[in-house]
Every structure is written in structure tokens, then in C-alpha cells.
C-alpha positions in Angstrom: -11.2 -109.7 11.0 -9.0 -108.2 13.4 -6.1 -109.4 11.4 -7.1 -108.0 8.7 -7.5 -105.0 10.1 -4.1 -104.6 11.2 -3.2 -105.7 7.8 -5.4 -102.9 6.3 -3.5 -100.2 8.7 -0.1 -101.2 7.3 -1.3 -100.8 3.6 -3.0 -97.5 4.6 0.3 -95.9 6.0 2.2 -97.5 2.9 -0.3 -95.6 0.3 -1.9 -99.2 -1.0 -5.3 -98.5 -0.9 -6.4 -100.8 -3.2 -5.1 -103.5 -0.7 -7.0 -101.6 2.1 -10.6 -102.0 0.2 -9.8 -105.7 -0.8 -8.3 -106.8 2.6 -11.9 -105.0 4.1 -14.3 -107.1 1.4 -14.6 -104.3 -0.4 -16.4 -102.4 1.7 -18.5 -104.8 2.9 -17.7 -103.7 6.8 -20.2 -104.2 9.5 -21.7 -100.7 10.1 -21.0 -100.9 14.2 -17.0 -101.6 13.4 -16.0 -97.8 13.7 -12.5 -98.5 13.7 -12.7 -100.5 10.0 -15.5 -97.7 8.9 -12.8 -95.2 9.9 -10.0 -96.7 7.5 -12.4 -97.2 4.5 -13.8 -93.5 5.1 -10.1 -92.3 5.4 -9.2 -94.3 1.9 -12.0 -93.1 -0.3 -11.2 -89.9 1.1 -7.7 -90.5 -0.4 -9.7 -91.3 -3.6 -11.3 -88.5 -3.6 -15.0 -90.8 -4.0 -16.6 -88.3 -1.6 -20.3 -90.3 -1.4 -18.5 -93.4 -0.1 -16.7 -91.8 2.4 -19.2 -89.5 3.8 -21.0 -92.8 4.2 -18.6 -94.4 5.8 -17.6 -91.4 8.2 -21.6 -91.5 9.8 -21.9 -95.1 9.8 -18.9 -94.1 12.8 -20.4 -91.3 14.3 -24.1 -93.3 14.3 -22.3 -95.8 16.7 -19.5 -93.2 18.4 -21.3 -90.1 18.0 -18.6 -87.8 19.5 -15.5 -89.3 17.3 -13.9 -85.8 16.7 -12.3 -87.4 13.6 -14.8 -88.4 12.0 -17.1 -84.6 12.2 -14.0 -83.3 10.6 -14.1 -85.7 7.9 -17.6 -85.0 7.6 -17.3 -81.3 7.7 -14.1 -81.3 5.1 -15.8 -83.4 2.9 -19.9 -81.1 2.8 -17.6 -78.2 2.1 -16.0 -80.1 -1.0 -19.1 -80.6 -1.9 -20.9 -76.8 -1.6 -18.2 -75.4 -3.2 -19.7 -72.8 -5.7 -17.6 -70.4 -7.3 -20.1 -68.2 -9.6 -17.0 -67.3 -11.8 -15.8 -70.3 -13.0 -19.0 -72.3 -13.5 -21.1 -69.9 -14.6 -20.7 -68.4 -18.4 
């Protein structure tokens, strides 16, 4: 697993993160890995696929519950998702 976690960093940095989600079975990470939750939060943030990475981003804090990181995700990603702007989506 390690290896392929190294493996999954190098994809990361070179914008594969198709690679990232295959090399890490798809998402199929054991919830107390941080660092592996981390990376897959940090690619389907990339993706824009919010719901999968907000899950990803407290499966970290349940087992590091201070990760700075991962609060910011968190907070970046609940303010995505309350966006309201009454002009636009309202007729």
C-alpha cells in the first residue's frame, strides 16, 4: 500500500487523477489511512465531486481531528455548497 501511495503522490502532482483513484482501489481506502484519505479528498476536489471529497476530508479529521488541512477543505467545500445567490437562481 505504501507503494502505492507514493505512486499516487507522483500522479497527483502530474495532474493524472484518474491514476490516483485506480492506484487507491477506487476509493476503497481504509477510513484510519489519513494520508491516502487526504489524496483522494484532494483529487475529487480537483473533480469538483464535492460529496466524495467532503467524505473523504472527515474520514481524516475523525482519526487526526486537528489536521488544519483538512478543516480548510472542509470549510471551502460547505461554502461551495451554500452558495445562494437570489439573483441568478431565482426568476
Amino acid at each position: 500500500m505504501k507503494e502505492d501511495l507514493t505512486k499516487a503522490k507522483e500522479a497527483y502532482e502530474r495532474g493524472e487523477l484518474d491514476e490516483v483513484f485506480s492506484l487507491l482501489n477506487n476509493g476503497e481506502v481504509n477510513e484510519s489511512d489519513s494520508e491516502a484519505n487526504m489524496l483522494l479528498g484532494m483529487s475529487y476536489y480537483k473533480k469538483q465531486q464535492w460529496g466524495n471529497a467532503l467524505n473523504c476530508f472527515n474520514a481524516v479529521t475523525s482519526v487526526e481531528p486537528e489536521n488544519k488541512n483538512a478543516k480548510g477543505y472542509i470549510d471551502m467545500i460547505q461554502n461551495i455548497l451554500k452558495f445562494y445567490h437570489k439573483d441568478r437562481f431565482n426568476p
